[in-house]
C-alpha positions as CSV (number, residue, x, y, z in Angstrom):
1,X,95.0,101.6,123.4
2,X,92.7,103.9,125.1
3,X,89.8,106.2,123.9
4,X,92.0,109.2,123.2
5,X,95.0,107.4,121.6
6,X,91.9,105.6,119.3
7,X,91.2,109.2,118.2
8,X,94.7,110.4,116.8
9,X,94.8,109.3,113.4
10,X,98.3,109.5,113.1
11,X,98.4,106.7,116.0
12,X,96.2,104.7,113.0
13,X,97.6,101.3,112.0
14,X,96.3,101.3,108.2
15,X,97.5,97.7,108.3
16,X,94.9,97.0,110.8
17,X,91.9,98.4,108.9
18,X,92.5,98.1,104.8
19,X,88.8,96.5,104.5
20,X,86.1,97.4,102.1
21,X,83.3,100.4,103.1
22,X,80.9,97.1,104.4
23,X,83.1,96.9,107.5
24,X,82.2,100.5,108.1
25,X,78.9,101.5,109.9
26,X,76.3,100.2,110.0
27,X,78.0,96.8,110.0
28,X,78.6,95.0,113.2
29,X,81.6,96.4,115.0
30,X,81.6,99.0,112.3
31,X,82.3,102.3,115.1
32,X,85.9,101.4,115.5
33,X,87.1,101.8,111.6
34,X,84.2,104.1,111.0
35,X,85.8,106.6,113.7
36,X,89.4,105.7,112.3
37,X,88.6,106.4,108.7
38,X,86.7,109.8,109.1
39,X,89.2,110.7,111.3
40,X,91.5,110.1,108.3
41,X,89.2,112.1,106.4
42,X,88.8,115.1,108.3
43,X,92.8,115.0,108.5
44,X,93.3,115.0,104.6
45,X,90.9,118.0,104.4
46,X,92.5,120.0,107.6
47,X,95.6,119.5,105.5
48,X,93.7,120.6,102.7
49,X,92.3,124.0,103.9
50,X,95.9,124.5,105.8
51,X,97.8,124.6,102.2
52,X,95.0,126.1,100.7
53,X,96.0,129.3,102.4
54,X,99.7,128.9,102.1
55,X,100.8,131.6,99.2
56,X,103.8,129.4,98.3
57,X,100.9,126.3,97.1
58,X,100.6,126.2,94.0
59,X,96.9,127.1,92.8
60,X,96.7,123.5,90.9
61,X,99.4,121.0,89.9
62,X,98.3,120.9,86.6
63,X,98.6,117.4,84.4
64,X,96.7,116.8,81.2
65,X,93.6,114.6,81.3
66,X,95.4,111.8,79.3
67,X,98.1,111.9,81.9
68,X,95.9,111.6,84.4
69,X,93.7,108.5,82.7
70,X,97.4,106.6,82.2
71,X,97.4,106.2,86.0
72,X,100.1,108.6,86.9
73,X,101.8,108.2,90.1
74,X,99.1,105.5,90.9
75,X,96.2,107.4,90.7
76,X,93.4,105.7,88.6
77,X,90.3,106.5,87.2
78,X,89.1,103.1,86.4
79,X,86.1,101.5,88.4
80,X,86.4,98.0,89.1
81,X,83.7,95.5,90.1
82,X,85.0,95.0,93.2
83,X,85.5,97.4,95.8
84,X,88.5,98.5,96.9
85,X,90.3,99.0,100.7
86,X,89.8,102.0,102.7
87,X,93.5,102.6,102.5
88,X,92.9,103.0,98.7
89,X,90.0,105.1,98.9
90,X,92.2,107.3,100.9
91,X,94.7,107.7,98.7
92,X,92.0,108.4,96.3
93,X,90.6,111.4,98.2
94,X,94.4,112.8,98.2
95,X,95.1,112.5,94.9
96,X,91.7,114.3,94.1
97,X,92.5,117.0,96.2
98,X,96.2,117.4,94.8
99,X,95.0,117.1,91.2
100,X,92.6,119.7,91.8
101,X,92.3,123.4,91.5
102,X,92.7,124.9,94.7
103,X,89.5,127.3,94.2
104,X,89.8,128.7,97.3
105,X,93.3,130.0,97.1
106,X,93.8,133.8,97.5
107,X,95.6,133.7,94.0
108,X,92.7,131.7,92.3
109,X,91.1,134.9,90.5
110,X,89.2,132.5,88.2
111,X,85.2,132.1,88.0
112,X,83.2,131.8,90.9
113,X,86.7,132.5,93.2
114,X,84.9,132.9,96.1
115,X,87.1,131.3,98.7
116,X,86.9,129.1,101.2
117,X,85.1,129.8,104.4
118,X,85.4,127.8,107.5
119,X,82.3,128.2,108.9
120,X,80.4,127.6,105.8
121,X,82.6,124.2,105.5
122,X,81.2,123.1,108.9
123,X,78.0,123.7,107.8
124,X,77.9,122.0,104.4
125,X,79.8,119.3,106.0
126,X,76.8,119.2,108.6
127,X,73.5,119.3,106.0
128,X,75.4,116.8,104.5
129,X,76.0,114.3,107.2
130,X,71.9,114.3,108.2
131,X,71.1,114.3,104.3
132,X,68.5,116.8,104.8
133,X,66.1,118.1,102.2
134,X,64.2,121.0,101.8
135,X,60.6,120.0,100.9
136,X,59.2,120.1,104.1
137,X,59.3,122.6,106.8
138,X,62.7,124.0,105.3
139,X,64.5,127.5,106.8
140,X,63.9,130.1,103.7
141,X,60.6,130.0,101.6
142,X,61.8,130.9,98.5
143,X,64.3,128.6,97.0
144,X,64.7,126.9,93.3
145,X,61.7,128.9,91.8
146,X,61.3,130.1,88.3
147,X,60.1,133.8,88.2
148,X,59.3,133.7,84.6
149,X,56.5,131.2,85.3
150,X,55.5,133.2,88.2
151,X,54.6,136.1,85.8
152,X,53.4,133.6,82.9
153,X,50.9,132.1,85.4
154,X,49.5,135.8,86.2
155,X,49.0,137.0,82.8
156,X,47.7,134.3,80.8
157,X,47.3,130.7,81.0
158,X,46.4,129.8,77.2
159,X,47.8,133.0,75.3
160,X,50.6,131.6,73.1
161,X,52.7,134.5,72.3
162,X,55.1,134.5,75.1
163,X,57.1,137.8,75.2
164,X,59.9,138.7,77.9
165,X,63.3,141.1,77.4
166,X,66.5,141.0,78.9
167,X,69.2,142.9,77.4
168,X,73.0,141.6,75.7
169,X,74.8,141.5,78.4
170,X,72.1,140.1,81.1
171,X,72.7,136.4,82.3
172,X,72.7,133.2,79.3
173,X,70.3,131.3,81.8
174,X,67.8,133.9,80.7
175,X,67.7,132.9,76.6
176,X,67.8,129.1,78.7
177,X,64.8,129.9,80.7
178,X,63.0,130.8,78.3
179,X,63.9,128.0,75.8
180,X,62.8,125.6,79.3
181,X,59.5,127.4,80.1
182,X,58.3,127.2,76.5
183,X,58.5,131.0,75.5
184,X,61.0,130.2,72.9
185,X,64.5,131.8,73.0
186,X,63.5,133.6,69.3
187,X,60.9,135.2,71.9
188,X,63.3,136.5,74.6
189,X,64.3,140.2,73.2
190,X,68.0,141.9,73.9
191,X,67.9,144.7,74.8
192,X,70.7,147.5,74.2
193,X,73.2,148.4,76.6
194,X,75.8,152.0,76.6
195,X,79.3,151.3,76.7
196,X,79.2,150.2,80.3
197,X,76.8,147.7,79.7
198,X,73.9,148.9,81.5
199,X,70.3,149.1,79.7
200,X,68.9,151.9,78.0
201,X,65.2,152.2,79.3
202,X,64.1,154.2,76.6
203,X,65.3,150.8,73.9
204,X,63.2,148.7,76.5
205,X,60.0,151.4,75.9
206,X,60.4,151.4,72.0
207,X,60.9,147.2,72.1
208,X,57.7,147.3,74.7
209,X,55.4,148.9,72.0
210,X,57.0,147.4,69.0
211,X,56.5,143.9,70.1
212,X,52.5,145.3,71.1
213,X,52.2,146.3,67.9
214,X,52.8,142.8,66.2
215,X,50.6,141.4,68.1
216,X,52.1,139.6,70.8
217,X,51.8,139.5,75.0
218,X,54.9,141.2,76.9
219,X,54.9,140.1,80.0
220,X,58.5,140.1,82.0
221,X,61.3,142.3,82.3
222,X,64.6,141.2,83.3
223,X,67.0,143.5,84.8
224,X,70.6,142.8,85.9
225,X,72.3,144.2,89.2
226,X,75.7,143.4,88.4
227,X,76.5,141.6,85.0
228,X,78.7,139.1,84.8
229,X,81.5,140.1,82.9
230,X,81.5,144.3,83.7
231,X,79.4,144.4,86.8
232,X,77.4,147.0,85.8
233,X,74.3,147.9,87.4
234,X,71.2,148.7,85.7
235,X,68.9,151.5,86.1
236,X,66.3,150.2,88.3
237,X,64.2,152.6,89.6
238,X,64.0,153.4,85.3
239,X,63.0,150.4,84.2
240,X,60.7,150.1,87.4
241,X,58.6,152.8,85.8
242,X,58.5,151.4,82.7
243,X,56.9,147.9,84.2
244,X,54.6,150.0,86.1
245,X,53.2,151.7,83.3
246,X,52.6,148.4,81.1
247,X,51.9,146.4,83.7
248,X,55.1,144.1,83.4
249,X,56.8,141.7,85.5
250,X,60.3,143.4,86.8
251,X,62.6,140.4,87.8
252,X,66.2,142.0,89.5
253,X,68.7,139.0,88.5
254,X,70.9,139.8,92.1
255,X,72.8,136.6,91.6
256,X,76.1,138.8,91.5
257,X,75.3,141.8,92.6
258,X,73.0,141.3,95.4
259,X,75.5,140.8,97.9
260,X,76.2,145.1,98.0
261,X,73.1,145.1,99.8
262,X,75.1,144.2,102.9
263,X,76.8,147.3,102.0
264,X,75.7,150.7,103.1
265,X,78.9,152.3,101.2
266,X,77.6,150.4,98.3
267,X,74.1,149.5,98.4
268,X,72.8,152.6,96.6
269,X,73.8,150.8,93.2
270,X,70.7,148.4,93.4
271,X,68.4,151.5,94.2
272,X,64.9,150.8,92.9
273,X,65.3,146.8,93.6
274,X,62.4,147.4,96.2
275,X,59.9,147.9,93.6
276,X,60.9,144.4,92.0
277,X,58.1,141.3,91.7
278,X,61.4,139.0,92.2
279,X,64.7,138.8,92.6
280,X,67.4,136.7,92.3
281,X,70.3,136.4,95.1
282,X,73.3,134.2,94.6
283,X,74.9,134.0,98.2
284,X,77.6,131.3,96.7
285,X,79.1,134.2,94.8
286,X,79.6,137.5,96.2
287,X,78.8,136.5,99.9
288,X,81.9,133.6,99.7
289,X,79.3,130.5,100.6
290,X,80.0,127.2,99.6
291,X,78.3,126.4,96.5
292,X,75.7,126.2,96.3
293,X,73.3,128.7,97.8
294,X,70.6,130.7,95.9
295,X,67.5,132.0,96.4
296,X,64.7,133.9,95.0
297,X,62.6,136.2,96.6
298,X,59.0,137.0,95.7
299,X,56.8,140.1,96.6
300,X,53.7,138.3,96.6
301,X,53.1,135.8,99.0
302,X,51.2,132.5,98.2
303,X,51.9,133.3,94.4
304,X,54.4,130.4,94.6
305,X,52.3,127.9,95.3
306,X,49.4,128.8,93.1
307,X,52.1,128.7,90.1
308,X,53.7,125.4,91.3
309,X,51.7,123.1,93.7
310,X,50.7,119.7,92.4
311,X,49.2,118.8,95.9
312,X,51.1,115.4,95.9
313,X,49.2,113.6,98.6
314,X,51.8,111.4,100.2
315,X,54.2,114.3,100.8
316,X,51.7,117.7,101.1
317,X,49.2,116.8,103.4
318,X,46.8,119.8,104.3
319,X,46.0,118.0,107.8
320,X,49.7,118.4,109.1
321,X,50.3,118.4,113.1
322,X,52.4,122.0,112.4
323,X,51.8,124.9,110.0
324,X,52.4,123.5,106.7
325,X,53.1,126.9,104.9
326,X,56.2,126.0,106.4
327,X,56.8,123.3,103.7
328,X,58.2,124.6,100.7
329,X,58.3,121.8,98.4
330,X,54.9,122.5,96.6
331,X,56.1,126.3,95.9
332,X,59.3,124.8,93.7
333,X,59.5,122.7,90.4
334,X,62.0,120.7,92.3
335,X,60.7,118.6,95.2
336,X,63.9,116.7,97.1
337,X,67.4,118.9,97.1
338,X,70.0,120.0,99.8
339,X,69.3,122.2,101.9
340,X,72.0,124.9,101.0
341,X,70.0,127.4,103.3
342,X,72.2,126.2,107.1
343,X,75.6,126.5,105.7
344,X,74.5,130.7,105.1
345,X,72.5,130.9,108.0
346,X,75.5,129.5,110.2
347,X,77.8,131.8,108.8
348,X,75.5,135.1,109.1
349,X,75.6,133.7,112.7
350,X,79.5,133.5,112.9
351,X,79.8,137.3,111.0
352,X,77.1,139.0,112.0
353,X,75.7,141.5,109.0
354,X,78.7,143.8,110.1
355,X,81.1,141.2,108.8
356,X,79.2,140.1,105.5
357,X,79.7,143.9,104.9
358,X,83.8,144.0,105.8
359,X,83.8,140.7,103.2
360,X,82.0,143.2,100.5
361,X,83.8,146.7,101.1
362,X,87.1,144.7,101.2
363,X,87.0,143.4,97.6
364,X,85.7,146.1,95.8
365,X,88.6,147.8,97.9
366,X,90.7,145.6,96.3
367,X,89.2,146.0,93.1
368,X,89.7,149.5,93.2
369,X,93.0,149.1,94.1
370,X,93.7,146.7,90.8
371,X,92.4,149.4,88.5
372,X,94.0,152.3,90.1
373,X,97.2,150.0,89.7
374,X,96.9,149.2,85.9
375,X,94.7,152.2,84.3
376,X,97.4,154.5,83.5
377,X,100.7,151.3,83.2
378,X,102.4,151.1,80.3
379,X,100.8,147.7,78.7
380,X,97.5,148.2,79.7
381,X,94.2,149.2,77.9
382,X,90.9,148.9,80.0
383,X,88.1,147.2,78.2
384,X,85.4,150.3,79.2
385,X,86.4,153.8,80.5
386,X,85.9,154.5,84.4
387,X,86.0,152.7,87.2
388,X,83.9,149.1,87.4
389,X,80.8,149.5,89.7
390,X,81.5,146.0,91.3
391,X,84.4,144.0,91.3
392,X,84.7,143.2,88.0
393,X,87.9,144.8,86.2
394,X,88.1,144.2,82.5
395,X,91.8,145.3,80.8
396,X,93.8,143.9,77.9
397,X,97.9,143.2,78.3
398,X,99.8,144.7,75.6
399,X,102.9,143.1,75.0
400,X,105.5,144.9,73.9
401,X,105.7,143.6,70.4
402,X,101.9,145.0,69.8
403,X,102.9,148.6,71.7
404,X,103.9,150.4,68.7
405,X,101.4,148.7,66.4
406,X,98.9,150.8,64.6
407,X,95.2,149.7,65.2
408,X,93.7,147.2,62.7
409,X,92.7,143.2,61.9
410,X,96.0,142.3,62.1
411,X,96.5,144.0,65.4
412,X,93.5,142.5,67.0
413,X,94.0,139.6,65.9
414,X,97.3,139.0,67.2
415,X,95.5,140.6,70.8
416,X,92.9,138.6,70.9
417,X,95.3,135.4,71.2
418,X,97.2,137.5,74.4
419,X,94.6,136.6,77.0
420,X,94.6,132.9,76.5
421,X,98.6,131.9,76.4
422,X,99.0,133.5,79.4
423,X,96.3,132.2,80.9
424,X,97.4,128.4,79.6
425,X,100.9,129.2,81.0
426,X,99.2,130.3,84.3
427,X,98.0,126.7,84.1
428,X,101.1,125.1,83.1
429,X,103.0,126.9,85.8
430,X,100.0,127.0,88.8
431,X,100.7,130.1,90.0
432,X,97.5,132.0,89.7
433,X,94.3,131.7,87.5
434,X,92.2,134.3,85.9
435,X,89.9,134.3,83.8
436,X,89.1,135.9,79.8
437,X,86.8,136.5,77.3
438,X,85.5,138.3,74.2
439,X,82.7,140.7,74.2
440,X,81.0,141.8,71.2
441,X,83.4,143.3,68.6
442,X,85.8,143.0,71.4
443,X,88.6,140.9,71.6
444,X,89.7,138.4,74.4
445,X,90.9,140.2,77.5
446,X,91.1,139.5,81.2
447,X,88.1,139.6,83.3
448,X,89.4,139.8,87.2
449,X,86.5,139.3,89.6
450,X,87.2,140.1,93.4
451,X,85.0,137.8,95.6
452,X,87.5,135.9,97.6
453,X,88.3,137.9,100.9
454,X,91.9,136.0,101.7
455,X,93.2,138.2,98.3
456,X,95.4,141.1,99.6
457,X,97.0,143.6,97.5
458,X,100.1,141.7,97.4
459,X,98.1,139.2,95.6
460,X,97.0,141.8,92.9
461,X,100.7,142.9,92.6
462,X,101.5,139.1,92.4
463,X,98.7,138.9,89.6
464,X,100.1,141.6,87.3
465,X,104.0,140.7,87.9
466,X,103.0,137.0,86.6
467,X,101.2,138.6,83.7
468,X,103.7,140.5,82.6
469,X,106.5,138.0,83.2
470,X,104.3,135.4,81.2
471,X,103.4,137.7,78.5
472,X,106.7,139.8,77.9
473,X,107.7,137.7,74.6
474,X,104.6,137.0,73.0
């Protein structure tokens, strides 16, 4: 056999090769299997990726968890002590793959459905393969920092009333952070929010002096640019005024909303984010890059490390051959991680900012196009009036047997069970995924979140025939 015919896995001879990972590199004579299995590999994935885009795939071939503990169809779960062949581990990584939701599907409209980009698979496929860590003389500065410790750090060291306000529809890591950080979540205020779910700067004003007048230390205000379940956007440049004029740390949480920054059609909805101490930016969502990416960015520089270094000798060392502000580790709380920074960075390089902005004016095209579709159809009710200012589009699905039913408990009630059947025959079928939730006083309905830039309109009209087809009887 020569060199090329060695390289065409479907020339392989499993037979030939079923041993145990040890025979792989770096054993002796490893290169030959090593070569033939990830070879095998990168076939099962290229297979993968090539369905993945194939409309008439399902989304996930869906099988209960106790189906799938039983050993269906020879897949297993068990671990055993000793290891098995490379032929099994094979048929292992298929049977993940098939048992899997196919995330990146253009009809997966489900959480985080940001796709699956090809260039940002090479790259995480590269990080991975040197294992490379960011401590040290890493790409971005400002990565896996907390902001709330930045501004705890600059106020006070020893004051114990901890004080810091988002508002009810901001982020749940934000009650977590400050549970983490020692604040106390009884100490992180909501704020109100109008019927669109954006803050109302003159509650944050009147909660600013109230909390002043008990006593206790505000210190940070966090403000969202794109909530999670209605994308709103708050009023920045408002609240920026209001931080000014207590001297208060303005976090922007960007994580889901940041990426309109790449948009000059759309970029005017974060106006006032330049007057921010931090912000949040959440690439892995609106941008479509593999999970995960984030970052944080910080206005003032070498706050980072006063907040965070613990100097550890036999990493840190002052007396470096290079410039070691280029090592990030002693800014962070977390020393060794992945370096999620080269997957971005190679696809910026691939798109250009020209294409990062066709990705974001595309969906909330499409977006636009899904409201437009279902604000005025018979069977629809939209969760807020006016159109979403991101992707976000919130509606309920009326069946017909709740159309001519007067509002009340018993109405709502039999509503609020709409959202999920479908959604579990969605499953059952794998035809599509999206996702629900209540909010407030407000009963489940469907939350459909554009970040995916394979959907087409087709696939929204796909979307609302399946609902509709699933939900007709209920």
């Amino acid at each position: 056999m020569d060199f090329s015919e060695s390289l065409s896995p479907r020339g392989f001879n499993l037979n030939a090769w079923t041993s145990q990972s040890p025979y792989l590199l770096p054993a002796k004579n490893g290169e030959e299997p090593t070569i033939q299995f990830l070879l095998e590999v990168v076939e099962i994935l290229t297979n993968y990726v090539r369905k993945t885009f194939d409309r008439s795939t399902k989304v996930l071939d869906f099988h209960h968890p106790h189906q799938l503990l039983e050993g269906m169809e020879g897949f297993n779960l068990e671990l055993s002590d000793q290891p098995e062949s490379l032929e099994q581990i094979l048929v292992d990584c298929r049977d993940t793959l098939k048992y899997g939701v196919r995330t990146g599907h253009p009809r997966f409209f489900n959480q985080l459905s940001s796709g699956l980009d090809i260039i940002g698979l090479a790259g995480e496929w590269l990080t991975s393969t040197r294992d490379s860590e960011g401590q040290n003389v890493s790409l971005m500065e400002q990565y896996g920092f907390s902001e709330a410790a930045v501004a705890r750090f600059l106020q006070f060291a020893k004051v114990e009333q901890k004080y810091h306000e988002p508002h009810n529809h901001s982020h749940y890591s934000i009650k977590k952070a400050g549970a983490v950080l020692g604040f106390g979540k009884e100490n992180v205020i909501l704020l109100k929010t109008d019927e669109r779910g954006r803050v109302i700067p003159a509650d944050l004003e009147a909660k600013i002096i109230d909390a002043k007048q008990k006593g206790y230390v505000p210190l940070f205000v966090n403000a969202t640019a794109g909530t999670t379940v209605y994308g709103a956007f708050d009023p920045i440049n408002d609240i920026a005024d209001i931080c000014e004029k207590y001297n208060l740390w303005l976090h922007v949480d960007g994580a889901w909303g940041g990426g309109l920054l790449m948009s000059r059609k759309h970029r005017h909805k974060l106006s006032g984010i330049e007057r921010a101490n931090s912000v949040t930016w959440n690439p892995h969502k609106m941008m479509g890059v593999p999970l995960q990416c984030s970052a944080i960015l910080v206005r003032e520089k070498g706050i980072l490390q006063g907040c965070n270094s613990m100097c550890a000798g036999y990493l840190f060392q002052p007396d470096k051959q290079y410039d070691v502000t280029y090592d990030t580790g002693d800014k962070a709380i977390q020393c060794g991680r992945h370096v999620d920074i080269f997957k971005f960075w190679l696809m910026w390089k691939a798109k250009g900012t020209i294409g990062f902005e066709q990705h974001t004016d595309r969906c909330l095209e499409i977006s636009e196009y899904l409201y437009n579709k279902i604000k005025n159809r018979v069977g629809y009710e939209m969760v807020f009036e006016g159109q979403p200012q991101h992707t976000n589009v919130c509606f309920w699905y009326i069946p017909p047997s709740l159309r001519g039913m007067p509002h009340g408990d018993e109405r709502r009630e039999k509503l609020h069970r709409v959202a999920p059947k479908i959604k579990a025959m969605m499953m059952e079928c794998g035809t599509t995924m999206v996702g629900y939730q209540p909010q407030g006083d407000k009963v489940n309905f469907f939350r459909m979140v554009v970040s995916n830039h394979a959907v087409t309109k087709s696939d929204i009209d796909f979307l609302i025939d399946e609902i509709e087809r699933l939900g007709h009887d209920l």
